[in-house]
C-alpha positions as CSV (number, residue, x, y, z in Angstrom):
1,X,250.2,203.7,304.5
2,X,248.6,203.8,308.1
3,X,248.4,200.3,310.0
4,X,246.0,199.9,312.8
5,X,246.3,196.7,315.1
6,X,244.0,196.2,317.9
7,X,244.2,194.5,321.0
8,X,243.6,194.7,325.2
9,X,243.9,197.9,326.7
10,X,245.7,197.6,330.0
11,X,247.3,200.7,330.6
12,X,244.9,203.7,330.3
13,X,246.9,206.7,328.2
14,X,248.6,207.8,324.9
15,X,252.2,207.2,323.9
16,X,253.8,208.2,320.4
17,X,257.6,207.4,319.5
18,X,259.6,205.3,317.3
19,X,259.0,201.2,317.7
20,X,262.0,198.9,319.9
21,X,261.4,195.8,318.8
22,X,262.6,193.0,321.4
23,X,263.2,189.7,320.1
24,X,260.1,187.2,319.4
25,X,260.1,183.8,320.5
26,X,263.0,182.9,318.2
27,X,265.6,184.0,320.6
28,X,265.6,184.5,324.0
29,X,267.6,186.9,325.4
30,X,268.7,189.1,328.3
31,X,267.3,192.8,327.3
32,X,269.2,195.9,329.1
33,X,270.8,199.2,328.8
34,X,274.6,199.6,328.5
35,X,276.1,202.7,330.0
36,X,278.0,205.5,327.2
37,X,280.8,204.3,329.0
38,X,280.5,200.8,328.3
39,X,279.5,200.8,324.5
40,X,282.8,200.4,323.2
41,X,283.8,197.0,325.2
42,X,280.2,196.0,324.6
43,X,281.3,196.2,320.7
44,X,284.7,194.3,321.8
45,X,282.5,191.2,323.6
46,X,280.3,191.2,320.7
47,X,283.7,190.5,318.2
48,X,285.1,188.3,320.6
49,X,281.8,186.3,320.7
50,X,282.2,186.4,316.8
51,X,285.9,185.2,316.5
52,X,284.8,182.0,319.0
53,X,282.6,181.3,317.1
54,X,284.8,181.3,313.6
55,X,287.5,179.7,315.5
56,X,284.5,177.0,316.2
57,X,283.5,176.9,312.9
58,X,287.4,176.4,311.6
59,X,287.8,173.5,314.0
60,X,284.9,171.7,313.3
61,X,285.5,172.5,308.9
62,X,289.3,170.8,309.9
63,X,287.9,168.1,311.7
64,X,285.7,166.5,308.7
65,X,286.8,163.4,308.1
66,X,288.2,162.8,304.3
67,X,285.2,160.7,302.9
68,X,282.7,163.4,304.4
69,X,280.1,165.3,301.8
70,X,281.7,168.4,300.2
71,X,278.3,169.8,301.1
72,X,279.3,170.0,304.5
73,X,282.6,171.8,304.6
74,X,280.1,174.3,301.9
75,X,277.8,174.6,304.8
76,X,280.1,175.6,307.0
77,X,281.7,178.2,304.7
78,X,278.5,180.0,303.7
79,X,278.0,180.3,308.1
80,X,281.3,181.5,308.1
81,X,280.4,184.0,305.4
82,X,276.9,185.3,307.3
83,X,279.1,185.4,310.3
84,X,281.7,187.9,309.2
85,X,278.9,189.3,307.1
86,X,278.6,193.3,307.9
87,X,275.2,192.9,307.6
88,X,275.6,191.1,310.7
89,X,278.0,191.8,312.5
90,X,278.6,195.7,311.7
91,X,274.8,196.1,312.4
92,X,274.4,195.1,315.3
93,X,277.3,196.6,316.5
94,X,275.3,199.8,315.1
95,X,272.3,198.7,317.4
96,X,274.9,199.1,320.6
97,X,276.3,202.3,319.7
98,X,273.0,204.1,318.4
99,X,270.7,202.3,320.9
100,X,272.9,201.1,323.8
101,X,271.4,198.0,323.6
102,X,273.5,194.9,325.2
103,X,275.4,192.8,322.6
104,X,272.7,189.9,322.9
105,X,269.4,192.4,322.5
106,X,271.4,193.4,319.5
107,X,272.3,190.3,318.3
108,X,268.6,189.5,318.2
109,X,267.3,192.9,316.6
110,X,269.5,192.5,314.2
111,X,268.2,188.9,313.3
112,X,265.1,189.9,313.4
113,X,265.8,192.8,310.5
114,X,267.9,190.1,308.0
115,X,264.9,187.5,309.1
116,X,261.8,189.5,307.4
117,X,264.6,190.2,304.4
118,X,264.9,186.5,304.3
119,X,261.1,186.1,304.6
120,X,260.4,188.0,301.4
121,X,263.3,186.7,298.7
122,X,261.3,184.9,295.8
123,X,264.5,182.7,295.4
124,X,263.7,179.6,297.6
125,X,267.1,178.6,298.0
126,X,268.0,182.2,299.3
127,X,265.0,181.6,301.8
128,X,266.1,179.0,303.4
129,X,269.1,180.3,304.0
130,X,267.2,181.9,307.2
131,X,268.1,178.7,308.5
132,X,271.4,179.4,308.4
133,X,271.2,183.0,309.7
134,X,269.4,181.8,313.0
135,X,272.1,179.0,313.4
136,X,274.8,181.0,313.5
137,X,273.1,183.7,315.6
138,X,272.3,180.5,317.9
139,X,276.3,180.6,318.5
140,X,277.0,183.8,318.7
141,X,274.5,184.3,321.5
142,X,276.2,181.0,322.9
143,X,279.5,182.6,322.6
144,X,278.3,185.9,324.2
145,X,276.8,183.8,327.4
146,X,280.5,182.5,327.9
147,X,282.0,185.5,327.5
148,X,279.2,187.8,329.6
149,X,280.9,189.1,332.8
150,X,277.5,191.0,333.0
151,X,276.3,188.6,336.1
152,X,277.7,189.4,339.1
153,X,278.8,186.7,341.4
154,X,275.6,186.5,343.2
155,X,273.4,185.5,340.2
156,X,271.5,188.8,339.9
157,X,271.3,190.9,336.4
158,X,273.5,193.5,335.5
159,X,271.5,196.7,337.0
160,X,269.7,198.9,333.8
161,X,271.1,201.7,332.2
162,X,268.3,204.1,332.8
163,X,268.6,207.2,330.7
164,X,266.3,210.0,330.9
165,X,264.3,210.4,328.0
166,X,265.2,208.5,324.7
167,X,268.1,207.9,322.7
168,X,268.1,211.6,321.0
169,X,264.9,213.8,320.9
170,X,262.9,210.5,320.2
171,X,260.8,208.9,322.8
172,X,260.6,204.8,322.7
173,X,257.4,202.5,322.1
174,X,258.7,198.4,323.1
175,X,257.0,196.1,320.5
176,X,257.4,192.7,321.8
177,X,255.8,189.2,321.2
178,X,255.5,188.7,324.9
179,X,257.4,190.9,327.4
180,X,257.9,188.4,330.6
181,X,257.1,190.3,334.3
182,X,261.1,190.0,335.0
183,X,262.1,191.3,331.4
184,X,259.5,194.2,332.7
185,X,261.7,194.6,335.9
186,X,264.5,195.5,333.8
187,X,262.5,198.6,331.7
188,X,261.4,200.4,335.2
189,X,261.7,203.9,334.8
190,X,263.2,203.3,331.3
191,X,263.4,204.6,328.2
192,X,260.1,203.6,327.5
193,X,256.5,205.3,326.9
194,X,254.7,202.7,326.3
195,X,254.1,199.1,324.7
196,X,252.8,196.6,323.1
197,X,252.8,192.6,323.0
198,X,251.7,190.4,320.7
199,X,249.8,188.3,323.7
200,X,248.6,188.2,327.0
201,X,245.5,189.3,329.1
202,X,244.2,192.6,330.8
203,X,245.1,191.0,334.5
204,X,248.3,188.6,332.7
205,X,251.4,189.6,335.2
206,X,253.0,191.8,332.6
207,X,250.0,193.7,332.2
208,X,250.1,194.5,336.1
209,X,253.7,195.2,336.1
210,X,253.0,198.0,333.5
211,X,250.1,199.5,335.4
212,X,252.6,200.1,337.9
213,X,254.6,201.5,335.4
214,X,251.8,204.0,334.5
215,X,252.7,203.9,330.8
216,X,250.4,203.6,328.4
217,X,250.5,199.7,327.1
218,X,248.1,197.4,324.9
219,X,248.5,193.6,325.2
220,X,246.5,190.8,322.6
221,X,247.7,193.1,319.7
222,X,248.4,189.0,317.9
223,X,250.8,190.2,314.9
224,X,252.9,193.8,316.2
225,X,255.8,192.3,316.7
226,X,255.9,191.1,313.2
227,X,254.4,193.7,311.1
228,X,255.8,196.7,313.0
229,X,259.6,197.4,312.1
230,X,262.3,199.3,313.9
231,X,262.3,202.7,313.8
232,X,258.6,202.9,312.9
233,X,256.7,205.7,314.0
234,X,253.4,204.5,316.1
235,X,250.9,205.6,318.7
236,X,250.1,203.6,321.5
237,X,245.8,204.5,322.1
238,X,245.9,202.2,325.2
239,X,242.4,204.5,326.3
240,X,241.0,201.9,322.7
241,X,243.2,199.4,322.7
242,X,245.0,200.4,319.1
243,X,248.3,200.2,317.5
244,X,248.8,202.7,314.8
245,X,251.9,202.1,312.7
246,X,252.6,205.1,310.2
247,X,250.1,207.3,311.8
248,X,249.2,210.7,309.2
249,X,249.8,213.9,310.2
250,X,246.6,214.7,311.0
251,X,246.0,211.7,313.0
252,X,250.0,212.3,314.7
253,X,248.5,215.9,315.6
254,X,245.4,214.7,317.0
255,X,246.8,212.1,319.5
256,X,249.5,214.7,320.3
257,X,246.8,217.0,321.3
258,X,245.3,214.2,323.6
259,X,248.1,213.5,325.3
260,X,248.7,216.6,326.3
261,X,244.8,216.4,327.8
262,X,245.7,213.6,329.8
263,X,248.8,214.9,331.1
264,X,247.0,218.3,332.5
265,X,244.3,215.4,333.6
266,X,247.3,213.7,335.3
267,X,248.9,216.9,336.9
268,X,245.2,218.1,338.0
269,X,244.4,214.3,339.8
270,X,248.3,214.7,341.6
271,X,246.9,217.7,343.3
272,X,244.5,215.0,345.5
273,X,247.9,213.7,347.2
274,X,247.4,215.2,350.1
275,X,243.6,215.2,350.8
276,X,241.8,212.4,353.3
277,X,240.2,209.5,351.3
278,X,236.8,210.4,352.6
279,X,233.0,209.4,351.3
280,X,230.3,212.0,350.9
281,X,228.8,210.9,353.8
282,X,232.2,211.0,355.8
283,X,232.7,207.3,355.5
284,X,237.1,206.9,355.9
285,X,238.3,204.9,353.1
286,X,242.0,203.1,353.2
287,X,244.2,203.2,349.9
288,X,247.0,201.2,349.7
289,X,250.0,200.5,347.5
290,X,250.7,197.5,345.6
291,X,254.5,197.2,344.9
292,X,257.4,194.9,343.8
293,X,260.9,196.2,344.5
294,X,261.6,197.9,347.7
295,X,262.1,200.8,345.3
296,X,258.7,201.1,344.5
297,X,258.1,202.2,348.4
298,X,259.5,205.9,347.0
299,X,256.6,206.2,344.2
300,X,253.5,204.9,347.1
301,X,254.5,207.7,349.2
302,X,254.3,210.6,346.1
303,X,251.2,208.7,345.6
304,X,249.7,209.5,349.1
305,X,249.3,205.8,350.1
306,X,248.5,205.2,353.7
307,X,250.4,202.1,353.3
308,X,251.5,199.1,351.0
309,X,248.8,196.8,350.9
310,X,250.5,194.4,348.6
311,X,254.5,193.7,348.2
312,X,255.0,191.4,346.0
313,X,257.7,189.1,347.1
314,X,258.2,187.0,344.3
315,X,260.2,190.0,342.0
316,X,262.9,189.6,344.3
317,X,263.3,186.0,343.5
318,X,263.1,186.6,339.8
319,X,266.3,187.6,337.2
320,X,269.1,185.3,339.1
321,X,270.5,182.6,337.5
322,X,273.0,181.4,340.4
323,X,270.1,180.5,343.4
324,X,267.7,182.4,345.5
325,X,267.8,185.6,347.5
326,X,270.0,184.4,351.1
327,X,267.5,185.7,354.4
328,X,269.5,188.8,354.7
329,X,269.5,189.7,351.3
330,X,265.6,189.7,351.9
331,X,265.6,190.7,355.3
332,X,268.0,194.1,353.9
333,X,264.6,194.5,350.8
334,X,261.6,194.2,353.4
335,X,263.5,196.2,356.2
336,X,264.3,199.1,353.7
337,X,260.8,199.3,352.5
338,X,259.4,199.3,356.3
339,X,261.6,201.8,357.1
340,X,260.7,204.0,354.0
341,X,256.7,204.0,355.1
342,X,257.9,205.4,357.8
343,X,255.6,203.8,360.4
344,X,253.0,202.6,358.0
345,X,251.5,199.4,357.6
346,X,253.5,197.3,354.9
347,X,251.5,193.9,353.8
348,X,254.7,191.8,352.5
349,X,253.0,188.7,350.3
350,X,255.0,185.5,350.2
351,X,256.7,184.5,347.6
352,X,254.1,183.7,344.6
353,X,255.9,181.6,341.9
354,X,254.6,179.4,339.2
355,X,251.7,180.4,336.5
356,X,253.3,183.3,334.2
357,X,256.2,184.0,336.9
358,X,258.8,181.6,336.4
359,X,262.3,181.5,337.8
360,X,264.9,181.1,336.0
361,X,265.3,177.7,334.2
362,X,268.6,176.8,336.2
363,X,267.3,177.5,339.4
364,X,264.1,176.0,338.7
365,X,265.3,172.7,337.6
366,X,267.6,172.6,340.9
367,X,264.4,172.5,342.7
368,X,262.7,170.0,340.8
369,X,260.0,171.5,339.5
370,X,260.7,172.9,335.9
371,X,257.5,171.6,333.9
372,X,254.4,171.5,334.7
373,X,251.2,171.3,331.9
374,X,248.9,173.4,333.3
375,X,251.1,176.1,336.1
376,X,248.2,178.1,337.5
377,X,246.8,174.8,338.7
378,X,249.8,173.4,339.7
379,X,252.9,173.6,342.1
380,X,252.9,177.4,342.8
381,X,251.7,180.6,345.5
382,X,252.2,178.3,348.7
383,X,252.6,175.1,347.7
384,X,255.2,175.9,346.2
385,X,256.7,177.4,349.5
386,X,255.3,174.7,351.9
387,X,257.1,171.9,349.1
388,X,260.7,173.9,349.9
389,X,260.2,174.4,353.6
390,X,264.1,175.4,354.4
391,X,263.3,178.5,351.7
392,X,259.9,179.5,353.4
393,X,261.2,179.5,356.8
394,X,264.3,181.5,355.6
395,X,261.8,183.8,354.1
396,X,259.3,183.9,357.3
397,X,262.5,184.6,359.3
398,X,263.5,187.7,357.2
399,X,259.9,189.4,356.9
400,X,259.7,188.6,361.1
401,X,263.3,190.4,361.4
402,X,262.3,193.1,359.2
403,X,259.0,193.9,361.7
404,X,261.2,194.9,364.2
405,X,261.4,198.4,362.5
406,X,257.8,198.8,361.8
407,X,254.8,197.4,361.4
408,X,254.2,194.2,358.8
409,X,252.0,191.9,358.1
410,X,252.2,188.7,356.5
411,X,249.9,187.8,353.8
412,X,249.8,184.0,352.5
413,X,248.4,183.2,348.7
414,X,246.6,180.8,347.5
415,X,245.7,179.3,350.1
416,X,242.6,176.5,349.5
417,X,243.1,173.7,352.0
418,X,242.5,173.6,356.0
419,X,246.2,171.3,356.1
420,X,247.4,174.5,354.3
421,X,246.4,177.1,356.6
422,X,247.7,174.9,359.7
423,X,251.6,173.8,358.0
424,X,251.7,177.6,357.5
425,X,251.2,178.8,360.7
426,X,253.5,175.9,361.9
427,X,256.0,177.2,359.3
428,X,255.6,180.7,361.0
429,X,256.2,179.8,364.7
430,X,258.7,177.7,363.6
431,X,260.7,180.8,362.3
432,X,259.9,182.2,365.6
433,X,261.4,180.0,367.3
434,X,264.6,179.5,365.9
435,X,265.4,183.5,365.8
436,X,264.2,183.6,369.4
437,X,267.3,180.8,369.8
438,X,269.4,182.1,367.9
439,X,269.0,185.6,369.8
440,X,268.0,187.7,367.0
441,X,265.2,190.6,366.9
442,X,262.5,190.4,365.4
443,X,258.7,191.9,365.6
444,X,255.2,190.7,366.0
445,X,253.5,190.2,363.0
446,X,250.1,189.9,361.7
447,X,249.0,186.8,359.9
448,X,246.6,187.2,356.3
449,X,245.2,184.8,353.8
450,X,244.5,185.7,350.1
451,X,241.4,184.6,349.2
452,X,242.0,184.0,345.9
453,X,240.3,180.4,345.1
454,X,236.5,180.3,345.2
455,X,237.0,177.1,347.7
456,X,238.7,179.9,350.0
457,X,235.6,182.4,349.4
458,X,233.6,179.2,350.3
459,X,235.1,178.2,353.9
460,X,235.8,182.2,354.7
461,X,234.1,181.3,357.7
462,X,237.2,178.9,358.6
463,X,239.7,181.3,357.5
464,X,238.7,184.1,359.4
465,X,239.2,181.2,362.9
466,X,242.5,181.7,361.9
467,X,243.5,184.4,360.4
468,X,243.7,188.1,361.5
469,X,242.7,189.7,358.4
470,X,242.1,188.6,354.5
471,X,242.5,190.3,351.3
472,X,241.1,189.4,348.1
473,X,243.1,188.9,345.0
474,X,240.3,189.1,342.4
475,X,242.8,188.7,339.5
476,X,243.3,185.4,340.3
477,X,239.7,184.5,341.7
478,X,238.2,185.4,338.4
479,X,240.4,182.8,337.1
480,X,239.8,180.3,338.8
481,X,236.2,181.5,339.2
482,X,235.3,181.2,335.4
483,X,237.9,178.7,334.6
484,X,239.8,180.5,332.2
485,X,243.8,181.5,331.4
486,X,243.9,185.2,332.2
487,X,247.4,185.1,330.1
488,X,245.5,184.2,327.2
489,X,244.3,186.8,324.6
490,X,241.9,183.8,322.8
491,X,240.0,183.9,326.0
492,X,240.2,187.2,327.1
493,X,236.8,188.4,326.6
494,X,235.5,185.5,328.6
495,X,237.7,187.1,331.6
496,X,234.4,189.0,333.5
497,X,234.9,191.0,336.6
498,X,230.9,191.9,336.7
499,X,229.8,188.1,336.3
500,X,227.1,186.6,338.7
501,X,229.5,183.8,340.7
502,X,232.3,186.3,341.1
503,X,230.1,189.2,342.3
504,X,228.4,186.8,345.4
505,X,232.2,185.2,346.4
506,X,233.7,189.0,346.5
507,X,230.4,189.9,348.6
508,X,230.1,186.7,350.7
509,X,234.3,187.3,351.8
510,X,233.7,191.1,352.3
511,X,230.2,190.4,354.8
512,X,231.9,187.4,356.6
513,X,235.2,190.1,357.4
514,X,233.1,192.9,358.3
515,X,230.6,190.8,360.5
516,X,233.3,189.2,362.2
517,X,235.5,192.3,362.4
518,X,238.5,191.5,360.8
519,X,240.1,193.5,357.9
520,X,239.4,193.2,354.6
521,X,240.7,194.7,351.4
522,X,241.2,194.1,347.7
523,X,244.1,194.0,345.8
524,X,244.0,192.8,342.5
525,X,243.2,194.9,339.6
526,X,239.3,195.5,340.3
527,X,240.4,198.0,342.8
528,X,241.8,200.2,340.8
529,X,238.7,200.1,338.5
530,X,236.8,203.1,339.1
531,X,234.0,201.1,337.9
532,X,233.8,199.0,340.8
533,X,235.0,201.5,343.6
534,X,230.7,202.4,344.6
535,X,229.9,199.0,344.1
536,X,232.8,197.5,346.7
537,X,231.5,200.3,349.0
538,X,228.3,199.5,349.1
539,X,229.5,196.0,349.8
540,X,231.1,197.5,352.7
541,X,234.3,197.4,351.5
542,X,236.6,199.9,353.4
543,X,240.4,199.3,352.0
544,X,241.5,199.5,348.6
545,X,245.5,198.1,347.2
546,X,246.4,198.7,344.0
547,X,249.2,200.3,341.9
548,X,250.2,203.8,342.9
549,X,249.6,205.2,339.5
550,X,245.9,204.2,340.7
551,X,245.6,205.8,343.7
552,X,245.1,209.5,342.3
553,X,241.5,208.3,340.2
554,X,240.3,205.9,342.7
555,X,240.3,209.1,345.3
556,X,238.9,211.4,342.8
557,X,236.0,208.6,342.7
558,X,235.7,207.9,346.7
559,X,235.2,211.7,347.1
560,X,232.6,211.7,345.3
561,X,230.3,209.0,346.4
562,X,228.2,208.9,349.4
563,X,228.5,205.2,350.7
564,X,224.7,204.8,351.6
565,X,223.4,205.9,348.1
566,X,226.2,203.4,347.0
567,X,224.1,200.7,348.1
568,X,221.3,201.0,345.4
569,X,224.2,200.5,342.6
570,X,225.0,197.3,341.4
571,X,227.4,197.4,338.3
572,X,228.0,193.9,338.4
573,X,224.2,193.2,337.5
């Protein structure tokens, strides 16, 4: 029988293939691809992991003192049973050679396959036994982190095995309860057509990430991840927003047909690469690239950027686990990506951790600042950098080294405070300085300011005294705009783009920039929106960012709209 799940769409497009389910929040795990090559000694870590942990089990079933309960040395016999169990064991070593999933993704899969069998026994004393199960996987994936030699010395994740394609002639759909934006990292260019969480937001950070992905992906579905199994067939309508599990022939043929629309749709809109972003009424419009791995630099050019208007910093700080990127390892990422624009502006954004982009727990905790209640209103964007000064000079030296091969500019976020704006621009002739001493090039640089908290729209005025151009991240200032968590699918719907107080604090930044003639653009997710592209015009809005899988519509759009007739639009009304 046909399921249908509904949720946010975030990722225009149709995707059909067999379901991937990545482990809920009962285990967390590393997620990646293992080479052919390496399949068979991924099998040989996963029984190691396994004889660790029945060596463990033996030593502590030895050590029981004589008067202990019989129940216990029971207990630890029937983990010792589910451990050598093939039901276990032999399956998820069937996950690694079918799938090429790493031992700990199929540790998890496979839990997540004997937990739902668990789940419906009518025995209650069977039931419980799930217990057990996730105790003993608990171990294993304890084991398997000893064992890893996957990290390499310097912290960062193994690289992905990307194959082309799925595993055989089927194409992949990743079910997950939550998919976090460096998990994402780790699918780019996968296997993958599409997917679908259990939670999150249309502007959450994963949903971004998979924009830039330009797979179809639906987020807020609430139960996929538990009532979709492996291996099910589903369709991905991220156009509506729906998850259909068991889709009937009839329906299979009809979504097939779409997507073969949308991909003649797709092919059509490529063809605009090439052509001038130019209004109706000859008005010169700017479309940038947002990206976050110097990587992505390749996919803005196919795109027909005229720059990157947003690099994201922060996905270079994210999947390590032995300390941050050194100032040549991030001098070597922003350099590359200058030098593959190719003389084009690139826009690098300082590093922007905290909210739903974490680092990882080891590194976090070194720096003092692992829990926070409430982490979009707390120690994150720059105050996060301006609290570690050593790591935001190291940073401001790197992007300054990297503009001696092209031009950058710096962009700051989150910026709310007048203190703020002056420690940063200490911070960044500070950096000057000490390179100047130590005798290393290094480029001028631009200085920008996201205006991303309404008390920044408010005092754009002051901003603009000091800075030498602004862009507005309007994910994040209809956030804190409308006082809501954009992560959050039970608020979602209160997350509005066309409300009143967001409409005059875009306008208000956008006059103030033009009157004063300094640069201005947009780069959160409203400027991909070809909703909003006339009314940001008429605004007198002149430069777009957003993903590169965006740039080919919002084109299409600017093309054709004459920027005076613009002004008698008002979609946010």
């Amino acid at each position: 029988m046909s399921l249908q799940l509904f949720g946010l769409p975030v990722s225009r497009g149709i995707a059909i293939g067999r379901a991937v389910l990545v482990a809920s929040s009962r285990v967390d795990v590393a997620h990646y691809f293992v080479e052919a090559g390496q399949v068979e000694p991924e099998i040989a870590r996963l029984r190691s992991a396994r004889d660790a942990v029945a060596a463990e089990l033996g030593g502590l079933q030895r050590g029981l003192p004589a008067d202990a309960p019989s129940e216990l040395s029971a207990l630890l016999d029937v983990h010792l049973m589910l451990l050598f169990d093939e039901a276990l064991t032999g399956a998820t070593a069937q996950w690694i050679r079918e799938r090429h999933y790493n031992a700990e993704w199929a540790v998890s899969a496979q839990l997540e396959v004997l937990a739902r069998q668990f789940d419906e026994m009518e025995n209650d004393y069977l039931r419980e036994r799930k217990a057990d199960l996730e105790q003993v996987v608990e171990r294993l994936l304890s084991a398997l982190k000893r064992l890893s030699g996957a990290e390499r010395s310097d912290g960062s994740p193994p690289a992905p095995f990307v194959p082309v394609g799925g595993f055989g002639d089927e194409p992949l759909i990743l079910i997950a309860n939550d998919i976090s934006p460096a998990d994402m990292l780790q699918f780019k260019r996968s296997v993958f057509r599409g997917f679908v969480t259990d939670v999150g937001g249309r502007t959450s950070h994963t949903a971004i990430v998979a924009r830039s992905l330009g797979i179809p992906a639906v987020v807020g579905a609430r139960e996929a991840s538990r009532l979709v199994q492996q291996d099910d067939w589903v369709v991905v309508d991220a156009d509506s927003g729906v998850l259909i599990v068991d889709p009937s022939p009839i329906l299979l043929e009809e979504y097939r047909f779409r997507q073969r629309h949308s991909e003649v749709e797709r092919e059509r809109l490529g063809r605009l690469r090439y052509t001038p972003a130019v209004t109706l009424d000859g008005e010169p419009v700017e479309l940038l690239a947002n990206i976050e791995l110097p990587g992505d630099a390749a996919a803005a050019i196919e795109a027909g950027a005229v720059g990157i208007g947003l690099f994201r910093s922060e996905f270079l700080f994210l999947n390590r686990s032995n300390g941050l990127p050194g100032e040549d390892e991030q001098y070597e990422a922003y350099r590359s990506v200058v030098e593959a624009m190719n003389g084009l502006p690139v826009t690098i954004r300082t590093v922007d951790i905290g909210a739903d982009k974490s680092l990882d727990r080891m590194t976090v905790q070194e720096l003092r600042h692992e829990h926070a209640l409430n982490p979009a209103l707390g120690l994150r964007a720059i105050r996060w950098s301006l609290a570690e000064p050593s790591m935001f000079r190291q940073q401001l030296r790197a992007i300054l080294r990297a503009a001696a091969h092209g031009e950058v500019r710096v962009l700051i976020p989150m910026l709310a405070h007048l203190s703020e704006i002056r420690a940063t621009v200490e911070a960044l002739a500070r950096a000057r300085a000490q390179l100047a001493e130590a005798g290393r090039s290094f480029g001028a640089v631009r200085l920008g300011a996201m205006i991303e908290v309404p008390a920044a729209a408010l005092m754009i005025e002051t901003f603009l005294d000091h800075f030498d151009f602004v862009s507005i991240g309007t994910n994040d200032l209809i956030q804190y705009t409308l006082a809501i968590d954009r992560a959050d699918e039970a608020v979602a719907h209160l997350y509005d783009p066309q409300h009143p107080a967001v409409r005059e604090l875009v306008s208000r930044t956008i006059a103030s920039a033009v009157r004063r003639g300094k640069p201005v653009s947009v780069c959160g997710e409203m400027a991909g929106d070809p909703v909003f592209t006339a009314p940001l015009l008429a605004m007198g809005l002149r430069s777009f960012s957003m993903h590169p899988a965006q740039i080919a519509n919002i084109k299409q759009q600017v093309l054709r709209l004459d920027s005076r007739r613009s002004r008698n639009l008002d979609v946010f009304t």
